[in-house]
C-alpha positions as CSV (number, residue, x, y, z in Angstrom):
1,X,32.2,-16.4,39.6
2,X,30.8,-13.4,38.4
3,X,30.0,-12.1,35.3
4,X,32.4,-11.0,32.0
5,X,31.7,-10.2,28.9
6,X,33.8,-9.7,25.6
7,X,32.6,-8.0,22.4
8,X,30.5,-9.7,19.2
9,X,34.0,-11.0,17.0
10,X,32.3,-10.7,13.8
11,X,32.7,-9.0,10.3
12,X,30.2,-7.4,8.5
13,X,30.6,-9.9,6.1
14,X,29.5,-12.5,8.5
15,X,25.8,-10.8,8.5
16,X,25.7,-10.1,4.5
17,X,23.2,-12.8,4.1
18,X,20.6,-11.9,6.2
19,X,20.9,-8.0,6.5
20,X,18.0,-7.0,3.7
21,X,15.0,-8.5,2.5
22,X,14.4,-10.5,5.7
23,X,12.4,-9.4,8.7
24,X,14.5,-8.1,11.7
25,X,15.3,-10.2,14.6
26,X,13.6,-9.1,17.8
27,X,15.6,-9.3,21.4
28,X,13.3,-9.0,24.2
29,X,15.5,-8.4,27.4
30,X,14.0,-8.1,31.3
31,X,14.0,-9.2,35.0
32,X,13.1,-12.7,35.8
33,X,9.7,-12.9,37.0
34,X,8.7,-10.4,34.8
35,X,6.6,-12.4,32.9
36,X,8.7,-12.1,29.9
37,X,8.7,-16.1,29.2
38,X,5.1,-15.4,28.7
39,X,4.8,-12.7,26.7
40,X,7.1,-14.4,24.2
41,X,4.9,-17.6,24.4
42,X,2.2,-15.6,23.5
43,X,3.9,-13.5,20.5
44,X,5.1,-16.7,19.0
45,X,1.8,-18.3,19.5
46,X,0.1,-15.5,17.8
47,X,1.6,-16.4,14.4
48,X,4.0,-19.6,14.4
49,X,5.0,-19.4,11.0
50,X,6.7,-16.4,11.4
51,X,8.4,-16.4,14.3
52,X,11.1,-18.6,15.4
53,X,13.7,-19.0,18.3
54,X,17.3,-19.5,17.7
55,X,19.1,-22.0,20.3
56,X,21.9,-20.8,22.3
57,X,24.9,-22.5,23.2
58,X,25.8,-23.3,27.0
59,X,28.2,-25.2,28.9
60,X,26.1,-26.0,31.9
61,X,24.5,-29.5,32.5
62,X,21.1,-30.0,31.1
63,X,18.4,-29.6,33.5
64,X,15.2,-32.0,33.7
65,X,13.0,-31.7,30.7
66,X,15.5,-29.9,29.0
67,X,17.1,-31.6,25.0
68,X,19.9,-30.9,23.2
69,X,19.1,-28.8,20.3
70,X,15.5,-28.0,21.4
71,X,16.1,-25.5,24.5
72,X,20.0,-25.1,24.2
73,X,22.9,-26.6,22.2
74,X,24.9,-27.9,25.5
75,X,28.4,-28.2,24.9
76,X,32.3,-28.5,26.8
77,X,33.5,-25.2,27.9
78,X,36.5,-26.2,25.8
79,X,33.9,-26.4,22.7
80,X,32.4,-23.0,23.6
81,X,35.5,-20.8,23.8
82,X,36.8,-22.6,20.7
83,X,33.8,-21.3,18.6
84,X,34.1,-18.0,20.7
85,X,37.7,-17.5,19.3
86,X,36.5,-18.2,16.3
87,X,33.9,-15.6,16.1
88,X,30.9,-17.6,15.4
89,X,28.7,-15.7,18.2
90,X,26.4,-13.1,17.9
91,X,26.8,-12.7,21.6
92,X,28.0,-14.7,24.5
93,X,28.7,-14.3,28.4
94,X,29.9,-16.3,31.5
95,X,27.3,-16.7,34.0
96,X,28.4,-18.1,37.6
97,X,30.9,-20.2,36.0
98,X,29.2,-21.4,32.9
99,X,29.2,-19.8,29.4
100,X,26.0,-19.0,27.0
101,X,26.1,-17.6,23.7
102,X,24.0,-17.4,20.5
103,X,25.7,-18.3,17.6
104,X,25.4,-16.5,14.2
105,X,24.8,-19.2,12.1
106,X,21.5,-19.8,14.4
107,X,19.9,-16.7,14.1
108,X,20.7,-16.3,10.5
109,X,19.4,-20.2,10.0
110,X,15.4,-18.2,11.5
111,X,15.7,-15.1,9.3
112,X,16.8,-16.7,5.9
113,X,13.5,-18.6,6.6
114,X,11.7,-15.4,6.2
115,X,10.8,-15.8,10.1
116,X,11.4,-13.0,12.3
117,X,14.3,-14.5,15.3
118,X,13.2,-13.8,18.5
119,X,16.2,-13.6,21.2
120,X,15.5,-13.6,24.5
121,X,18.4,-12.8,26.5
122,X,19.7,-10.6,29.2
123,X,20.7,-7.1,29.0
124,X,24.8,-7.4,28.5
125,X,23.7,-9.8,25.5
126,X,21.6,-7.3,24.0
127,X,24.8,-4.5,24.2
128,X,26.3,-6.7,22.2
129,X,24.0,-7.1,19.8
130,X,23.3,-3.9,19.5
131,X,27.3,-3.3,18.7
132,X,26.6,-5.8,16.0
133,X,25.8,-5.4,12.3
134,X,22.7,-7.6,12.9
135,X,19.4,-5.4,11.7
136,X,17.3,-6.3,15.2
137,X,14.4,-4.4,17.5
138,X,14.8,-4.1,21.3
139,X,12.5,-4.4,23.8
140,X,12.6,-4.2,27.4
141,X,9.9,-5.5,29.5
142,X,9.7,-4.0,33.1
143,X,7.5,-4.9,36.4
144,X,5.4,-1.5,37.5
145,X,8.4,-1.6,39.9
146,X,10.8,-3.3,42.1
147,X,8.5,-4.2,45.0
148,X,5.7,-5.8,42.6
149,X,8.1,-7.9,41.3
150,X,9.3,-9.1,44.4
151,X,5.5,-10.0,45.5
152,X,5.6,-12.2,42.7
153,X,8.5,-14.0,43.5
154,X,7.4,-14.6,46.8
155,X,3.8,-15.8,45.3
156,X,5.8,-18.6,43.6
157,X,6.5,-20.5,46.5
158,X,10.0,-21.7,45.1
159,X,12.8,-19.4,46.4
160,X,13.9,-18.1,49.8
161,X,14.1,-14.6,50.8
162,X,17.6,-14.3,50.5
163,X,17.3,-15.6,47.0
164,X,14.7,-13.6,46.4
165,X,16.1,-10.5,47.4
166,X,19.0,-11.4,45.0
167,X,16.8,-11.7,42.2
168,X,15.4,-8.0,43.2
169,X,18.3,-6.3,43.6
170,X,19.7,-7.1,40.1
171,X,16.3,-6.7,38.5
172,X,17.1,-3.3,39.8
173,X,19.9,-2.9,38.0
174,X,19.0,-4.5,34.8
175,X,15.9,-1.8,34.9
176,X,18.4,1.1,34.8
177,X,19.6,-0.1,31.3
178,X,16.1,1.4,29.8
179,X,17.8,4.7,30.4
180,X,21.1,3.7,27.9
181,X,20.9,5.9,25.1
182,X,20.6,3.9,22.2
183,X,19.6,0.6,23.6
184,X,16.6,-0.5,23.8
185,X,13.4,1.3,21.4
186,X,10.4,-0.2,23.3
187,X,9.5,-0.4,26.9
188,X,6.3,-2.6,28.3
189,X,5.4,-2.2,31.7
190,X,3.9,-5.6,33.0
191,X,1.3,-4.2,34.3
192,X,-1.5,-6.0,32.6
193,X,-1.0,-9.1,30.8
194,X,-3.6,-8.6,28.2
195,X,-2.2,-5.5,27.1
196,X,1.3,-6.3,27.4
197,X,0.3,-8.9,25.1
198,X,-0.9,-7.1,22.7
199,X,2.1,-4.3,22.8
200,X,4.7,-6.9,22.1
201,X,2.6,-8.5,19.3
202,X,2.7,-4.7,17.7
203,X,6.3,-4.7,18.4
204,X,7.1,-8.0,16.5
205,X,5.0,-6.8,13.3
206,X,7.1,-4.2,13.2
207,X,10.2,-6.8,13.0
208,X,8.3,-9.0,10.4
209,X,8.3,-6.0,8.2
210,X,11.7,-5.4,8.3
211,X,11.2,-1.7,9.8
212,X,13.4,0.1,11.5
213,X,10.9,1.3,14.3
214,X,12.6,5.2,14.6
215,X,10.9,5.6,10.6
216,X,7.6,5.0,11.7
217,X,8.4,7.4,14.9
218,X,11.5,9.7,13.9
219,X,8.9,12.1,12.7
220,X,6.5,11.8,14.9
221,X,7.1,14.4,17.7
222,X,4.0,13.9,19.8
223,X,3.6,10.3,18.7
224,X,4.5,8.6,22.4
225,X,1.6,10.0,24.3
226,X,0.0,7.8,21.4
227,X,2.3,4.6,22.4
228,X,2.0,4.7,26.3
229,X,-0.7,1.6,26.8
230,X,1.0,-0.1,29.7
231,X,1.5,-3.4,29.8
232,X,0.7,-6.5,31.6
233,X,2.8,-8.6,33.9
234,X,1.7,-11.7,35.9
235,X,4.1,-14.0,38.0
236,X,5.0,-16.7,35.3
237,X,7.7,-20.0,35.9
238,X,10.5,-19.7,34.0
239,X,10.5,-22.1,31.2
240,X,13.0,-24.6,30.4
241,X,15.8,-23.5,28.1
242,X,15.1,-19.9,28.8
243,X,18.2,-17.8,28.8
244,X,19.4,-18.0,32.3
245,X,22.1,-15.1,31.9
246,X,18.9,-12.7,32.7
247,X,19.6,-13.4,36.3
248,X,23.0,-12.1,36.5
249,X,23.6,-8.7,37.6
250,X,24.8,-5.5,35.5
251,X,26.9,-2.8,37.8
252,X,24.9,0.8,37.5
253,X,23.0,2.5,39.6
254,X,19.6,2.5,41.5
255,X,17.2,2.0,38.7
256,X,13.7,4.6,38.4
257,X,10.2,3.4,38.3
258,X,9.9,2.9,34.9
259,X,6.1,2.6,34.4
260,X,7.4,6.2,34.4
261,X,8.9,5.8,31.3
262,X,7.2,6.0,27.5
263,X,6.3,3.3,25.7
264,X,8.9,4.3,23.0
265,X,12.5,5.0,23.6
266,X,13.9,6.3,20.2
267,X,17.7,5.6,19.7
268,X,18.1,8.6,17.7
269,X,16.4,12.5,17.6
270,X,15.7,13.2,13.8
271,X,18.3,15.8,12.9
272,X,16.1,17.8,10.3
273,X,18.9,18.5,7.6
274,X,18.2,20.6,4.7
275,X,18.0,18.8,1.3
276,X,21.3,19.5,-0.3
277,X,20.5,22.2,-3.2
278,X,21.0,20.7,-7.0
279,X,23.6,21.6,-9.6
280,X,22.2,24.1,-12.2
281,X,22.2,20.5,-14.3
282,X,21.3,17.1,-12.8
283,X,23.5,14.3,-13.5
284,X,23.7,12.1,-15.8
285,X,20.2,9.9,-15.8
286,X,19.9,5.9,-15.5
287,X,17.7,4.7,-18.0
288,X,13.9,5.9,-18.0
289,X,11.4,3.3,-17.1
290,X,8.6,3.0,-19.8
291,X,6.3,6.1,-18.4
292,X,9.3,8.4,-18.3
293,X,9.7,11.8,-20.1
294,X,13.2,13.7,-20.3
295,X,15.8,15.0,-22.9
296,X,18.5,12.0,-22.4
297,X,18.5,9.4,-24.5
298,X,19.4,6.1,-22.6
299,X,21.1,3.1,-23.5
300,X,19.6,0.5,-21.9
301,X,16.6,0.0,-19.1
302,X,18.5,-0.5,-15.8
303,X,16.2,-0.4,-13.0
304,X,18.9,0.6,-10.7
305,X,19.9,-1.3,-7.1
306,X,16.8,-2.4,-4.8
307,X,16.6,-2.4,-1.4
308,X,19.6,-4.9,0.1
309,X,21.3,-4.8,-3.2
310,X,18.3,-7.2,-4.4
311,X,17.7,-7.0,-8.3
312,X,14.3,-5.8,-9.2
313,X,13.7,-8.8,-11.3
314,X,13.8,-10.9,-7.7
315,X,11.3,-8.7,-6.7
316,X,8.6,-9.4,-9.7
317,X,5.9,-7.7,-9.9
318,X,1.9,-9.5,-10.3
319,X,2.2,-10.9,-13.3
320,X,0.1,-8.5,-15.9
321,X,1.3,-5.3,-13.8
322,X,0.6,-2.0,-15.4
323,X,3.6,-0.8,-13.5
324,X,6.3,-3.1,-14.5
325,X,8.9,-0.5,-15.3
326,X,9.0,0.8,-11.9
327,X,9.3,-2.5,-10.1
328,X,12.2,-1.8,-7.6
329,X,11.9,2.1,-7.9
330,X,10.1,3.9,-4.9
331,X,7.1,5.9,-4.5
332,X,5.6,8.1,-1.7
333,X,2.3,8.8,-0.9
334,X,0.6,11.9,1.2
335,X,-2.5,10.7,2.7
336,X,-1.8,7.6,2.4
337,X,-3.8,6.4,5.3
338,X,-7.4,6.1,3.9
339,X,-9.5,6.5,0.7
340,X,-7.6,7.5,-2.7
341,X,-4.4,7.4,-0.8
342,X,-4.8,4.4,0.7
343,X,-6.1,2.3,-2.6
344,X,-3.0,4.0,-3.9
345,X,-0.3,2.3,-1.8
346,X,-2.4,-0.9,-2.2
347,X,-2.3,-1.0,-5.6
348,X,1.6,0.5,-6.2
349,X,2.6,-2.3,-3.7
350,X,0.6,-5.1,-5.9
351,X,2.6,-3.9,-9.0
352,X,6.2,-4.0,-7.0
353,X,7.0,-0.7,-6.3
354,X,8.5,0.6,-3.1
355,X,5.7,2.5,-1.5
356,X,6.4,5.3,1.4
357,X,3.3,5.8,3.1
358,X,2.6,9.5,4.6
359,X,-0.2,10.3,7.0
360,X,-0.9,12.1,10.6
361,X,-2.5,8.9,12.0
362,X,-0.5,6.5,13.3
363,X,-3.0,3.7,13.9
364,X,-4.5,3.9,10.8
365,X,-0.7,3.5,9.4
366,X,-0.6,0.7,11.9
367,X,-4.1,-0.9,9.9
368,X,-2.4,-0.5,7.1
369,X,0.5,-2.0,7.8
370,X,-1.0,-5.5,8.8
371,X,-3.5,-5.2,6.0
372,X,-0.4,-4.9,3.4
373,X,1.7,-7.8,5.2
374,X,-1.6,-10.0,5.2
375,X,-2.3,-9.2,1.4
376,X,0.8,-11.3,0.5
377,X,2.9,-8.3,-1.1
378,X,6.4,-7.8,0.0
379,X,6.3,-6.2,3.6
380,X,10.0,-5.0,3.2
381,X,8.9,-3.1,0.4
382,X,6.4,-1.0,2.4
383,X,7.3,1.9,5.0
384,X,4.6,3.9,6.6
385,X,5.9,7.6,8.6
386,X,3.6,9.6,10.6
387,X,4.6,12.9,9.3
388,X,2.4,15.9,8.8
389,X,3.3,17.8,5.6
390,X,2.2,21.2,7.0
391,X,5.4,20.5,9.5
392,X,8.7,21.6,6.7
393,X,10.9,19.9,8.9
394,X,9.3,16.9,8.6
395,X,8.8,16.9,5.1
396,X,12.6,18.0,4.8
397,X,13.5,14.6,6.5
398,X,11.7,12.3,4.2
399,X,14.4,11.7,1.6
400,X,16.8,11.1,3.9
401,X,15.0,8.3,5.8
402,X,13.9,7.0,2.5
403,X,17.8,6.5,2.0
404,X,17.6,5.2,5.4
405,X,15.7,2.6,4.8
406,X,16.6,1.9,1.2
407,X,20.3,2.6,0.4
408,X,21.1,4.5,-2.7
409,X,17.4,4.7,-3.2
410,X,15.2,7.8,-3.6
411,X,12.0,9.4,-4.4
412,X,10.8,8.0,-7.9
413,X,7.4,8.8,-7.9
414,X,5.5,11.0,-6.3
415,X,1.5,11.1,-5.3
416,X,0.1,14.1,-3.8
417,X,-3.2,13.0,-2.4
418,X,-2.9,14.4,1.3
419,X,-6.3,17.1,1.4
420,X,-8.7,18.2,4.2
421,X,-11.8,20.0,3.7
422,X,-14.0,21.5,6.6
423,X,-17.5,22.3,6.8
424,X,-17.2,25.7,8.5
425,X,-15.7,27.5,5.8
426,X,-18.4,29.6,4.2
427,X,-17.0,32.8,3.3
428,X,-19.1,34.9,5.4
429,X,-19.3,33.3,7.9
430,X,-16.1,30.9,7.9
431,X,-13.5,29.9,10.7
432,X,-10.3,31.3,9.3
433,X,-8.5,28.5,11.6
434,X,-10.6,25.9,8.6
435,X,-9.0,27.9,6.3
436,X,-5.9,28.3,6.9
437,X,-5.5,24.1,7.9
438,X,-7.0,23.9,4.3
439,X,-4.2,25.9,2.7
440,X,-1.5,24.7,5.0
441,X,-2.3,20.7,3.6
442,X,-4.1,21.5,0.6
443,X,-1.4,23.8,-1.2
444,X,1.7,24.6,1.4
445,X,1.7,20.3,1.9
446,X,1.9,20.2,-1.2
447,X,4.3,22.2,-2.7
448,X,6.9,21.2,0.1
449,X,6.7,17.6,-0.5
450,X,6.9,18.3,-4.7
451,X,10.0,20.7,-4.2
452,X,11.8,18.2,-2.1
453,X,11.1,15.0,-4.3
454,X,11.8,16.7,-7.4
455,X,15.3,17.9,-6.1
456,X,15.7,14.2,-4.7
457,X,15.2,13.3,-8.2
458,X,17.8,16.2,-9.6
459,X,19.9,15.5,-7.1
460,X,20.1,11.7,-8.2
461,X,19.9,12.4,-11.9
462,X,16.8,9.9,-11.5
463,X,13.8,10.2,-13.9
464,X,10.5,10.7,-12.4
465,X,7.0,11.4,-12.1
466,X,4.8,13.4,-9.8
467,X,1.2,13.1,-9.5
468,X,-1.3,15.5,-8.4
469,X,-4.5,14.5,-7.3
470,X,-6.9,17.3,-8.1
471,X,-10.9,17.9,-8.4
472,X,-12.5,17.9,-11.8
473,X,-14.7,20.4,-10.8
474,X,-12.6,22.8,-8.8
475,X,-13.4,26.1,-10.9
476,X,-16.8,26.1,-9.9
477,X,-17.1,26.3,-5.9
478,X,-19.9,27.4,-4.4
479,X,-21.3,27.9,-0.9
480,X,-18.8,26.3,1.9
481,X,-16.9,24.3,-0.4
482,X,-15.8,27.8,-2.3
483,X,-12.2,27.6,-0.1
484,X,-11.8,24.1,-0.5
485,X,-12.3,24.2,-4.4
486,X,-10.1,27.0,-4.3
487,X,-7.3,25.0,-2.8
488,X,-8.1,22.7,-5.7
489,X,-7.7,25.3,-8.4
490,X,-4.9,26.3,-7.1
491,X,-3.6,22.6,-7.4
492,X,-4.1,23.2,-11.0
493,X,-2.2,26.3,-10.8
494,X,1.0,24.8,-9.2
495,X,1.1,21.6,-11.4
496,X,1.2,23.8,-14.8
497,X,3.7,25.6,-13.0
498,X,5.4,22.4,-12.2
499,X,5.3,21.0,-15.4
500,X,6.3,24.3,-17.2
501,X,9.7,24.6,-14.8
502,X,10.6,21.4,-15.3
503,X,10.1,21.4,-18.9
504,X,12.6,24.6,-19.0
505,X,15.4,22.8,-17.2
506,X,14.9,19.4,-19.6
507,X,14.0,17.6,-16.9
508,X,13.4,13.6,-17.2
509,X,10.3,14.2,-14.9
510,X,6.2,13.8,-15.4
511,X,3.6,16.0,-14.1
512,X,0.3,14.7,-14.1
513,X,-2.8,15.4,-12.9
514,X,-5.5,13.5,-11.7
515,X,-9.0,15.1,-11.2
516,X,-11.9,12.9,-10.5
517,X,-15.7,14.0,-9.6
518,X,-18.1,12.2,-6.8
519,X,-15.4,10.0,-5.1
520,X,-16.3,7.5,-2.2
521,X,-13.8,8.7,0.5
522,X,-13.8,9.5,4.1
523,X,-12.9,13.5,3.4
524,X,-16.3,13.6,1.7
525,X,-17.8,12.2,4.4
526,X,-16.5,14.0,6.5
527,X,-17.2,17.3,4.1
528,X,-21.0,16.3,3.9
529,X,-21.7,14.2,6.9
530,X,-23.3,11.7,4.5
531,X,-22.9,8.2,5.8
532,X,-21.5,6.7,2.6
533,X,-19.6,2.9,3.2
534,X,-15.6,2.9,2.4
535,X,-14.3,4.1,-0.7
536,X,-13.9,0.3,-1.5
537,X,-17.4,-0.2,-2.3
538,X,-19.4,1.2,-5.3
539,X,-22.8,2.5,-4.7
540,X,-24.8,4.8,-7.6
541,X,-23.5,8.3,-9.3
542,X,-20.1,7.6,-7.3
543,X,-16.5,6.3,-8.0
544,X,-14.6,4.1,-5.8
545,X,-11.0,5.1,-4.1
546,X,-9.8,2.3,-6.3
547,X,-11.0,3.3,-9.3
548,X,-8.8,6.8,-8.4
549,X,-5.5,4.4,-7.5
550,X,-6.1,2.3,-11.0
551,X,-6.0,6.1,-13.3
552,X,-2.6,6.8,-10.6
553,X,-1.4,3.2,-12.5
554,X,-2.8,4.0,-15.7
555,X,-0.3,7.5,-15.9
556,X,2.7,5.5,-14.5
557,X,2.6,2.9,-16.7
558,X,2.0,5.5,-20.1
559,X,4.9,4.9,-22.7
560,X,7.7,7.3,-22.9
561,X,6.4,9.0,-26.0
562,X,2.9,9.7,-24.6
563,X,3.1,12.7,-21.8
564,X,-0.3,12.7,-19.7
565,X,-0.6,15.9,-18.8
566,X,-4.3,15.4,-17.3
567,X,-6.6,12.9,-16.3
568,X,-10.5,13.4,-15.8
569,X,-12.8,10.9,-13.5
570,X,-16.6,11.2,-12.9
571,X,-19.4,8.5,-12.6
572,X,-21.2,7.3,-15.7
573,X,-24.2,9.5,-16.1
574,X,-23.2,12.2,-14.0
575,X,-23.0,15.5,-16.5
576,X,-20.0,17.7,-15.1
């Protein structure tokens, strides 16, 4: 018999419990004798407490080795299409006469346990799940190409040619489904196990984090030459309970090599829309949190909707947090990737805010990422974007994948830390190329990502802060660092302007900035050439990143009757 397939016959409502807050599911679809069983092995290995498997259902006959409950739920075809008509699968299929399905109630059984479900099934199963309301990341994994996989077969020693060249021919067609638009977002090429190894444990910390992976990607344009690491594949024996449906065929057409392929196949192109323009007066404003300024009076403190439609107090923040009346509200960082910007995120995330992370560098977004799931904070409350604010169109797009991510939500708070200095910008004899990459970040960044938050914020009626991070010294340049302190100054400029605009209009929104003096960072390294350990440590006559990130808290958590216009840093004993 060959092989049929109906749609997922579920309601949204069906998924309501395990849509937010949770980490995704993760399908990982391809050939047999990829490998796949494997790489799987080896992802769930890699952290067993947070991945699990959920058991499908199947009407075959066990096979030896094989229990009830363990490697599939086996059940009466009359059992199956009962729960079929019911609509109690996520996905199902008829396989050479038999039926195999996984049930809803088993994958959302995995997530609610804050473990990320990993389904390994065939390509028709993940159509269907894709159709589905269930919040998952795809992944096919490939052989180089069809004649590789075929010498692996063979090197098994189990299977005749003819069934071989079965196997081959519908691997074929199962490889053409990397070309679906919308299907699958990462392909590994088998290529070497080792690497494939690691790809797909990249791939599932993505999932544990609950991120959708086109909002680490959508804005990177050149970000897949970055991504294409090809992966591993050795011959590997099917386990027991695997998905068999994987063998069965899927009618298209004659499939390409797809180690030709990127590593990341986006679902979706970012469509860079303009920011809708505000009314002449925002709406009507929730209820300030404690550090909030504005002209509106309000009547009580609601916090407004989290992420998932989870109240902020479920998301509490460290007990003793400076930033308590922001819990649930979101802020985004610009160079967030190391030094001020990264102590920043660290510290917002401690307190419970939402924290969009903004930097050029994916992998150092990538360190981040594992080094906020492994402090204990709340991944799902953490999105990092590659996205260089010199680029409008990117910076145009943040507030709509914020909303993306976090429905209803916004940009709260705002912390403009992204800055480059270079040390061939003398004024005689300077590279106008360093000087116009200083401007570009230092001041265009800048004022791009402050005009689009602040008319998120109008736009939403929300109230809201922005934070500049400045230089305490930046009116008295000298030598190379002239330009650069001149970028600074004009930092000044723009934030009095800011403030002074917005106090015209009435708006419910803080302007602060923050100027330190002598900060441990990598731009000063990289400014000076000293070789000065990580902003994290403390040596003499210099303040930490940290210490930058704890005066960011310090303004957010300022009463509403106490504006902080302006907050001054510099090491004990240093004479500015």
């Amino acid at each position: 018999m060959g092989t049929t397939q109906s749609g997922p016959a579920t309601s949204e409502d069906k998924y309501e419990d395990m849509q937010y807050g949770y980490p995704y599911a993760l399908v990982v679809c391809g050939p047999s004798g990829v490998g796949k069983g494997t790489l799987i092995k080896a992802l769930a290995e890699s952290a067993p407490d947070k991945y699990g498997f959920s058991v499908s259902h199947t009407t075959r006959q066990p096979r030896p080795g094989e229990k009830h409950g363990e490697h599939y739920y086996f059940v009466t075809k009359e059992e199956m299409l009962e729960a079929i008509d019911a609509g109690m699968f996520l996905e199902y299929a008829e396989v050479h006469g038999h039926y195999y399905g996984t049930s809803i109630q088993a994958v959302s059984d995995v997530i609610q346990s804050s473990r990320c479900c990993i389904l390994d099934i065939d390509v028709q199963g993940a159509r269907l799940v894709r159709a589905s309301n269930l919040r998952a990341i795809f992944c096919f994994v490939a052989p180089p190409d069809a004649e590789e996989l075929g010498k692996r077969l063979r090197a098994r020693g189990t299977e005749s040619e003819e069934a071989i060249q079965t196997r081959v021919a519908n691997a074929k067609k199962e490889m053409e489904s990397i070309h679906e638009p919308g299907l699958f977002d990462f392909l590994i090429v088998n290529d070497d196990l080792e690497s494939a190894k690691q790809q797909l444990i990249q791939v599932g910390n993505l999932a544990l984090t609950g991120q959708d992976p086109s909002e680490i990607e959508e804005l990177a344009e050149g970000s897949q030459a970055d991504s294409q690491q090809q992966p591993p594949p050795q011959p590997q024996q099917q386990q027991p309970g695997r998905d068999d449906r994987a063998q069965a065929g899927v009618a298209s057409q004659e499939s390409a090599d797809p180690g030709e392929e990127a590593a990341l196949l986006r679902r979706s192109e970012p469509q860079h829309e303009e920011a809708p323009k505000p009314a002449s007066a925002p709406p009507e404003a929730e209820a300030p949190p404690s550090g909030a300024k504005g002209g509106c009076e309000a009547e009580g403190a609601a916090a407004g909707p989290s992420a998932g439609g989870q109240p902020p107090e479920q998301e509490a923040p460290a007990e003793g947090s400076a930033v308590s009346s922001w819990v649930g509200k979101v802020a985004v960082v610009t160079g967030a990737s190391s030094g001020i910007g990264h102590a920043t995120v660290l510290e917002l995330l401690r307190g419970g805010v939402r924290v969009v992370a903004v930097a050029r560098r994916r992998e150092r977004l990538e360190k981040l990422q594992v080094e906020v799931y492994n402090a204990g904070t709340n991944p799902a409350d953490f999105l990092p974007i590659v996205c260089d604010i010199t680029k409008e169109a990117e910076v145009l797009a943040l507030p709509r994948i914020i909303a993306k991510r976090w429905p209803g939500a916004g940009v709260d708070i705002l912390v403009n830390n992204a800055g480059i200095n270079r040390d061939n910008a003398s004024l005689i004899e300077g590279s106008t190329t360093a000087w116009v990459e200083m401007i570009s970040t230092n001041v265009l960044g800048l004022a791009m990502c402050t005009r689009e938050a602040v008319n998120d914020m109008m736009r939403r009626g929300a109230y809201g802060h922005v934070i500049n991070i400045g230089q305490m010294d930046s009116r008295s340049g000298s030598g190379s660092d002239a330009f650069y302190h001149a970028t600074k100054n004009a930092v000044r400029c723009l934030t009095d302007g800011l403030r002074a605009e917005c106090d015209k209009r009435s708006l419910p929104i803080r302007i602060t900035l923050v100027s330190p003096l002598a900060v441990q960072t990598e731009l000063a390294r990289a400014a000076t050439g000293d070789d000065l350990p990580d902003g994290s440590k403390r040596s003499q006559d210099t303040l930490a990143a940290s210490d930058i990130a704890a005066a960011v808290v310090w303004c957010l958590a300022a009463p509403p009757h106490v504006d902080v216009s302006e907050v001054s840093l510099k090491p004990t004993g240093i004479r500015a």
